[in-house]
C-alpha positions as CSV (number, residue, x, y, z in Angstrom):
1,X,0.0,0.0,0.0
2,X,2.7,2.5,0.8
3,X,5.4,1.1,-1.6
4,X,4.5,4.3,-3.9
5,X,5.2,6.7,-1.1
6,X,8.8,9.2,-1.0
7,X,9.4,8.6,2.3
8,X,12.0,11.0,2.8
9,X,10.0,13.9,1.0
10,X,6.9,12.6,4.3
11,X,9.5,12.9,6.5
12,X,9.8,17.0,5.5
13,X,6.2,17.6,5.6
14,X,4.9,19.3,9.1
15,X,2.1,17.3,11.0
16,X,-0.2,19.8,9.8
17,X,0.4,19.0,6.4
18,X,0.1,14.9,6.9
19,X,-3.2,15.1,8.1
20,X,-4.3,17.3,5.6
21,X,-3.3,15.5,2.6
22,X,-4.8,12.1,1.2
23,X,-2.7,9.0,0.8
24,X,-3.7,9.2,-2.6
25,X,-5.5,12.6,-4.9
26,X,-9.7,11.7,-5.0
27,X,-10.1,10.3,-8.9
28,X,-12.6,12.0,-11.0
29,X,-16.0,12.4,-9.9
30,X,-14.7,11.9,-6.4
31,X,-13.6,14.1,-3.4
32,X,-11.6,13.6,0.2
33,X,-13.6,13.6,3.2
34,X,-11.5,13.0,6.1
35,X,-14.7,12.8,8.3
36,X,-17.6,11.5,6.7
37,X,-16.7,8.7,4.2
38,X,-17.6,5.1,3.5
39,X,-15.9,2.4,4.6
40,X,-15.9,-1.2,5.5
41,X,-14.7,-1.6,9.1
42,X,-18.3,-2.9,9.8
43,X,-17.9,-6.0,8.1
44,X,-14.3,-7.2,9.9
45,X,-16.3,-5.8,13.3
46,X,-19.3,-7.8,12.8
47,X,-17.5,-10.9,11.5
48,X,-14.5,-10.6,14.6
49,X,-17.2,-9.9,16.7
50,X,-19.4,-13.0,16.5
51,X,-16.6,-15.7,15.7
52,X,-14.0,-15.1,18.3
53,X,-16.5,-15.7,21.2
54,X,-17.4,-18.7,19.0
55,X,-14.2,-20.3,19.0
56,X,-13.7,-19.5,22.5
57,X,-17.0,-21.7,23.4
58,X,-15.6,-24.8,21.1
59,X,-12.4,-24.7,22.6
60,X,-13.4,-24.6,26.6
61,X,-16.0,-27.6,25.4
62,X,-12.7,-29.7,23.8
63,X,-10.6,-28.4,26.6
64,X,-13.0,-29.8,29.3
65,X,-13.8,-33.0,27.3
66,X,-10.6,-33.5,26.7
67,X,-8.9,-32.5,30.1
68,X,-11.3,-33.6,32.6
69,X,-13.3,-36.5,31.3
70,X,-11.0,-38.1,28.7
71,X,-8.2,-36.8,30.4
72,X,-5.6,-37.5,27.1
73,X,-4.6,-33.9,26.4
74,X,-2.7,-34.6,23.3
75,X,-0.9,-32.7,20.6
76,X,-3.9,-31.3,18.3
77,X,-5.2,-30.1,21.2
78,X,-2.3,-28.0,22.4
79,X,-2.1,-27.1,18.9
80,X,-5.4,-25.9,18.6
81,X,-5.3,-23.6,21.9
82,X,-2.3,-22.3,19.9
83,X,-4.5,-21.6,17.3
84,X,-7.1,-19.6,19.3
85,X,-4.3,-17.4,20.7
86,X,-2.5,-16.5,17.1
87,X,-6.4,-16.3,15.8
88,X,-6.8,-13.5,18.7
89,X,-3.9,-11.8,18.1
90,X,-4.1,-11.5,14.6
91,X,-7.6,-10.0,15.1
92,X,-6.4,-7.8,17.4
93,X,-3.7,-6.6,14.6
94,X,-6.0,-6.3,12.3
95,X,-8.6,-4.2,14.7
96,X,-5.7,-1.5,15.3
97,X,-5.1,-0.9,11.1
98,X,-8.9,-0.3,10.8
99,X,-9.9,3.7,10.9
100,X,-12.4,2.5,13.7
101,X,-11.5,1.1,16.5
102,X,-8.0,1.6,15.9
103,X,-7.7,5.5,13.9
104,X,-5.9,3.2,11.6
105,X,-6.0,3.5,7.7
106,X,-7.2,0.7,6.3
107,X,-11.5,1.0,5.5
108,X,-12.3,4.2,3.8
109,X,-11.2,4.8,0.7
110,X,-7.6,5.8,0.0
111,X,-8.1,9.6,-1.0
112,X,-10.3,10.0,2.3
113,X,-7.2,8.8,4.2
114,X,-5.0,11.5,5.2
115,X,-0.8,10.7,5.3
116,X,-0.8,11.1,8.9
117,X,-2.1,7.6,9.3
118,X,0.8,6.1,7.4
119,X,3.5,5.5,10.4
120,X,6.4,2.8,10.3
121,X,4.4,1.1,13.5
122,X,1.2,0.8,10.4
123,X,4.0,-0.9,8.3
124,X,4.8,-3.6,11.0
125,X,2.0,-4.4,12.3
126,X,1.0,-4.9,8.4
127,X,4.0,-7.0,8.2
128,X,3.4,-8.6,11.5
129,X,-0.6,-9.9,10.0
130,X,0.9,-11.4,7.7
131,X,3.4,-13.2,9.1
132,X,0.6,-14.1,12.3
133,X,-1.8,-15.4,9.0
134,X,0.8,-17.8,8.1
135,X,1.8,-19.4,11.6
136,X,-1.9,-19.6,13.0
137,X,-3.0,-21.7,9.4
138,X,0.0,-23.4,10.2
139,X,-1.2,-24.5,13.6
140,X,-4.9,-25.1,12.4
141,X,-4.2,-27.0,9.7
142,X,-1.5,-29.6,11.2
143,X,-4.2,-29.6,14.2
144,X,-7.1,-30.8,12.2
145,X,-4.3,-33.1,10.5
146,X,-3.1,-34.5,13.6
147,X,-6.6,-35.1,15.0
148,X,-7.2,-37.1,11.7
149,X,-4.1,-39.0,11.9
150,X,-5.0,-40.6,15.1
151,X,-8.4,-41.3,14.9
152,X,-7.5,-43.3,11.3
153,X,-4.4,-44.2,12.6
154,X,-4.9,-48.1,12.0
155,X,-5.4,-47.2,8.1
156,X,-1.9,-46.8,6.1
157,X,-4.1,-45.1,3.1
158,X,-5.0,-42.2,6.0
159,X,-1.8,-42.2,7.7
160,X,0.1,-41.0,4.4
161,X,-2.5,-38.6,3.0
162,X,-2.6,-36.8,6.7
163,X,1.7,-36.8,6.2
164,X,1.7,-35.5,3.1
165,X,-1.1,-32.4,4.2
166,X,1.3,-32.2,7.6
167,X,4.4,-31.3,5.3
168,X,2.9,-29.5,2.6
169,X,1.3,-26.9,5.2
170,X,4.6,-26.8,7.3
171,X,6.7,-25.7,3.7
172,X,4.4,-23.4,2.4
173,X,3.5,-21.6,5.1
174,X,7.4,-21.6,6.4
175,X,8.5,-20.4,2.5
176,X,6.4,-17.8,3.3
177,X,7.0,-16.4,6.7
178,X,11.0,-16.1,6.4
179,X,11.5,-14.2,2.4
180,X,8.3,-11.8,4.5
181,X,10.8,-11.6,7.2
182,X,14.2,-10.9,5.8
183,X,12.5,-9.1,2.6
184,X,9.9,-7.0,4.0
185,X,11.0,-5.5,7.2
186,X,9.8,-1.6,6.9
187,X,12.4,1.1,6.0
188,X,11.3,4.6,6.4
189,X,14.0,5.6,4.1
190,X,13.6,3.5,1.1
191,X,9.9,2.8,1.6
192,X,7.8,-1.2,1.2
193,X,10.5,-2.7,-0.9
194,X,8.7,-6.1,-1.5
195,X,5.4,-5.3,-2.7
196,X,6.1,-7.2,-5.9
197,X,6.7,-10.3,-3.8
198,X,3.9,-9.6,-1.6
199,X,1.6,-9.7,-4.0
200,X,2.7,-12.8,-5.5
201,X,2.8,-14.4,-2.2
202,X,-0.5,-13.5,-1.4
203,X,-2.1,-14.7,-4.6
204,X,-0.1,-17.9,-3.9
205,X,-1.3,-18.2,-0.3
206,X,-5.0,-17.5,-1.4
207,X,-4.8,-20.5,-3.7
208,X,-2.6,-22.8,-1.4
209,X,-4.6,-22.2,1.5
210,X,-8.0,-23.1,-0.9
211,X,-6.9,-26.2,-2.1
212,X,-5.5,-27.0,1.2
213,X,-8.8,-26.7,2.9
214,X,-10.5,-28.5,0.5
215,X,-7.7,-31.6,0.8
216,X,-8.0,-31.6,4.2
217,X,-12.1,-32.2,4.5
218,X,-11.3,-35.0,1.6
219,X,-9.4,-36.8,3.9
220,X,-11.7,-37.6,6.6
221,X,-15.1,-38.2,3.9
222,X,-13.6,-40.4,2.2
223,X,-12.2,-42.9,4.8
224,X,-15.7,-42.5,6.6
225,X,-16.9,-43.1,2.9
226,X,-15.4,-46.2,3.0
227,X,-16.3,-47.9,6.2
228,X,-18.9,-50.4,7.0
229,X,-21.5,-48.4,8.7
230,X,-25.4,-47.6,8.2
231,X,-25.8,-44.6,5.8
232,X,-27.3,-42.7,8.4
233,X,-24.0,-43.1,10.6
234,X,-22.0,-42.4,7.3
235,X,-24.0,-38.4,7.4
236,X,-23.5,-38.2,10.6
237,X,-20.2,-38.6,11.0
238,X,-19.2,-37.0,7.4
239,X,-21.3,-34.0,9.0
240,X,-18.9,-33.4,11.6
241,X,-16.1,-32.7,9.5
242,X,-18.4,-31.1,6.6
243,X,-19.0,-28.0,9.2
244,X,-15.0,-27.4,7.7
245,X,-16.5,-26.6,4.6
246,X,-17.4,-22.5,5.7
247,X,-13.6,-22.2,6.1
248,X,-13.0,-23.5,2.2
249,X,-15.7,-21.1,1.7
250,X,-13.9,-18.8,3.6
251,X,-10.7,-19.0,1.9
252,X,-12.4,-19.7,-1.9
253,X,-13.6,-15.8,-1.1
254,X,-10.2,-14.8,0.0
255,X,-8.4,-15.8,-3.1
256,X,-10.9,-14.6,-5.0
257,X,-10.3,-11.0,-3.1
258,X,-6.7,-11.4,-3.1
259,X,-6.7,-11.9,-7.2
260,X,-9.1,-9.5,-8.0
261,X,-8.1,-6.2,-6.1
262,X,-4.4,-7.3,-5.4
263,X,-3.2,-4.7,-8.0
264,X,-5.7,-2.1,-6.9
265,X,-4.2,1.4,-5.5
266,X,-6.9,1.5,-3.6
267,X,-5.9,-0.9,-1.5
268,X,-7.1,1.0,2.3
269,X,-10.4,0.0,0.9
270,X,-10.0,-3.5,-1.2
271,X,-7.6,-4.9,1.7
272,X,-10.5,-5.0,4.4
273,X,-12.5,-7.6,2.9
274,X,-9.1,-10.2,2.3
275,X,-8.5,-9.4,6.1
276,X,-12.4,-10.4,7.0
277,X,-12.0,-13.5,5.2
278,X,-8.5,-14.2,6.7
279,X,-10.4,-13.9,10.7
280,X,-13.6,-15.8,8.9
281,X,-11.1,-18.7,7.8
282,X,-8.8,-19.0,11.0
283,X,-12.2,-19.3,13.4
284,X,-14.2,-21.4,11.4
285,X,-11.1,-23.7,11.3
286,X,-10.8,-23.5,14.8
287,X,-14.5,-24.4,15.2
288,X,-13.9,-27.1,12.4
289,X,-10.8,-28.7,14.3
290,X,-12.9,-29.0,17.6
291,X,-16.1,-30.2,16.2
292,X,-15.1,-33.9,16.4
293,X,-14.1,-33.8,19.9
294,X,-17.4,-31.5,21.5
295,X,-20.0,-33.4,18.9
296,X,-20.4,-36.0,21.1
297,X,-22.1,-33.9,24.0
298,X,-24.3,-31.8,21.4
299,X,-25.4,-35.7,20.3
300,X,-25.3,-37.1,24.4
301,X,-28.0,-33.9,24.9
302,X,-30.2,-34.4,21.9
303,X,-30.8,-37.6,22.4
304,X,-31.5,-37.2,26.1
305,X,-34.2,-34.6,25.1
306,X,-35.7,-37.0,23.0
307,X,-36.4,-39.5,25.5
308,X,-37.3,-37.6,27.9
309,X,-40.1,-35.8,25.5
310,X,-41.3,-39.7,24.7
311,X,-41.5,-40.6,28.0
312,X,-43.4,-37.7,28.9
313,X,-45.6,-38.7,25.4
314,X,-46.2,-41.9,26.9
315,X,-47.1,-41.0,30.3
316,X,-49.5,-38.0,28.4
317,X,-51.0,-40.7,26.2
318,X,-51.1,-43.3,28.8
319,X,-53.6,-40.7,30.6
320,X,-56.0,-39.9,27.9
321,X,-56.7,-43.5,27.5
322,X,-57.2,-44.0,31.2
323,X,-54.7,-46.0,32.4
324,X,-54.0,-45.7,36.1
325,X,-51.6,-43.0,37.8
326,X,-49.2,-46.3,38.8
327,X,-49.3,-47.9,35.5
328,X,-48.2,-44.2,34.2
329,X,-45.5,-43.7,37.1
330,X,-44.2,-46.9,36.2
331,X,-44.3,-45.9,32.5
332,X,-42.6,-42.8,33.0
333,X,-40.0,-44.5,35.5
334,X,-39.3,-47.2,32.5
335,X,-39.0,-44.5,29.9
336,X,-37.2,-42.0,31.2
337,X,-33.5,-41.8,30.1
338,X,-30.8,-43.8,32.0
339,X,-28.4,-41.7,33.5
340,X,-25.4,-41.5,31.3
341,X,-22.0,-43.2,31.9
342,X,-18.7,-41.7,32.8
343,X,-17.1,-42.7,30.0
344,X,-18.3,-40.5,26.3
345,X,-17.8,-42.0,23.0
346,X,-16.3,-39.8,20.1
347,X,-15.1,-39.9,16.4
348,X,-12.5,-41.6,17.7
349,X,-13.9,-45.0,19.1
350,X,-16.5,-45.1,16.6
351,X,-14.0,-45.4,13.7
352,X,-12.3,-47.5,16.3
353,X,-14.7,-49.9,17.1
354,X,-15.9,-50.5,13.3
355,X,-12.3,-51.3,12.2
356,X,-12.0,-54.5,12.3
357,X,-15.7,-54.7,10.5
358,X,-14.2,-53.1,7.6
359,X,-11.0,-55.3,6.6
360,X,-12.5,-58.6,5.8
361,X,-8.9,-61.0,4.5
362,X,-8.2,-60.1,0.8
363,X,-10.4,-57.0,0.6
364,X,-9.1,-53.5,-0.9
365,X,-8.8,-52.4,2.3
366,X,-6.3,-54.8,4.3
367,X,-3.6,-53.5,2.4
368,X,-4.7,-50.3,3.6
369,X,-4.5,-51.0,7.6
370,X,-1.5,-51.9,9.6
């Protein structure tokens, strides 16, 4: 954004002067308005606003599924608390470059931005986002990974496709985060000096981080896909790991973004949407990546509500056709849910427990298994 800049022809100017003058002269048909100018803050706001608290609930439901009644903290799990954190952080970043909360300049258009909001601290923190961006879809991804990896551990097929996803993320995102690092560090006196390779960066990310998403929620269908289970336990199972499919939305719109506007000079206006997709992406991972773990009490409650309504049917039922108030106490006593065990089922023991079902001898799939 600030590549076109003469730094050292700013760095004459009187403050006066810098928050007077636009980043960039209003084009034709157009004029500055410091004060009263579109912009679209609102949609990072609304998105930041509803997803981090969100993630927050997922993650204390794995934590204390995973903490207290499985007890088997594991690595996915510290990975994805890793997640939250970077997620946070990066919002927070991005919060303080928007011209509301933070007096930042990203949101309005460029020519209602006045040079004053330009500082080598708006440069970093730029810097810093992107660098964030990379390590948090770093974490998410190898977490949902991970977590897949163990729960199709006992299939070779799984086991290499989770691999190859673990070290494909790891390069990319790595390939990205140093050249950012030892290319892009902000100089005041020779201005953004890698906004060529930024750009083609970012367009690679976008598309990286698409087809990424989308090879990650293959993995998991299509080993479900393949075992011997009822259809109805295929959805529901699939369905877990299809709630993955907003953040492959998510990053689909990104690229999109990221391609479209990428050249734009406008960019305090076209950058706003890539970094509402970015948080959109990151959460809804997060949410994705603890799904399979906190499922199982969303299920566990469901289906105590629905045997408690029947049993409360029953009783209702039993007293329209005049049964007896002891035949219906006993009815409602023989009806009502049990109360549940200690131990909870997940993904995990499910795919567990149907494994040796699914590897008859000489089948396409004992060549698969250990």
């Amino acid at each position: 954004m600030a590549s076109g800049l003469d730094w050292e022809a700013l760095q004459l100017l009187s403050p006066e002067q810098l928050a007077s003058t636009p980043i960039m002269p209003a084009p034709p048909g157009q004029t500055t308005n410091f004060k009263h100018h579109p912009s679209l803050t609102p949609s990072v706001l609304i998105i930041a606003g509803i997803t981090v608290p969100l993630i927050f609930i997922f993650l204390g439901l794995r934590i204390y599924i995973r903490a207290r009644i499985n007890r088997d903290f594991t690595m996915d799990d510290h990975l994805c608390v890793l997640s939250a954190l970077l997620s946070v952080a990066y919002t927070g970043l991005t919060l303080s470059m928007l011209d509301t909360p933070g007096n930042g300049p990203a949101g309005p258009h460029i020519w209602d931005v006045p040079l004053i909001r330009i500082t080598p601290n708006y440069l970093k923190t730029t810097l810093a986002t992107a660098v964030l961006f990379a390590i948090a879809s770093i974490t998410v991804k190898t977490s949902i990974l991970i977590f897949i990896l163990r729960i199709f551990r006992r299939f070779r097929i799984a086991r290499i496709m989770s691999w190859i996803g673990i070290v494909a993320v790891v390069i990319f995102y790595t390939s990205y985060v140093i050249p950012s690092l030892a290319l892009c560090i902000p100089n005041m006196s020779t201005g953004a000096s890698c906004s060529n390779f930024e750009q083609a960066m970012s367009n690679a990310h976008g598309i990286f981080s698409t087809f990424s998403d989308l090879y990650i929620l293959f993995i998991p269908v299509y080993m479900i896909g393949n075992l011997k289970l009822s259809l109805r336990s295929k959805y529901s199972l699939a369905g877990v790991f299809l709630t993955g499919l907003g953040a492959c939305i998510a990053s689909l719109i990104g690229s999109i973004y990221r391609f479209r506007f990428g050249s734009s000079k406008d960019m305090t206006w076209t950058s706003v949407p890539i970094y509402a997709t970015v948080i959109l992406e990151l959460n809804l991972g997060i949410i994705c990546a603890c799904m399979p773990v906190v499922f199982v009490i969303f299920k566990r409650g469901t289906k105590t509500i629905r045997n408690h309504c029947s049993a409360r049917f029953q009783m209702l039922t039993g007293k329209i056709l005049g049964k007896s108030g002891v035949e219906n106490h006993n009815l409602a006593d023989r009806d009502l849910p049990n109360r549940p065990h200690a131990a909870i089922i997940g993904v995990r023991t499910v795919i567990h427990q149907v494994h040796h079902q699914n590897v008859p001898e000489g089948s396409r799939w004992a060549n698969t298994c250990e």
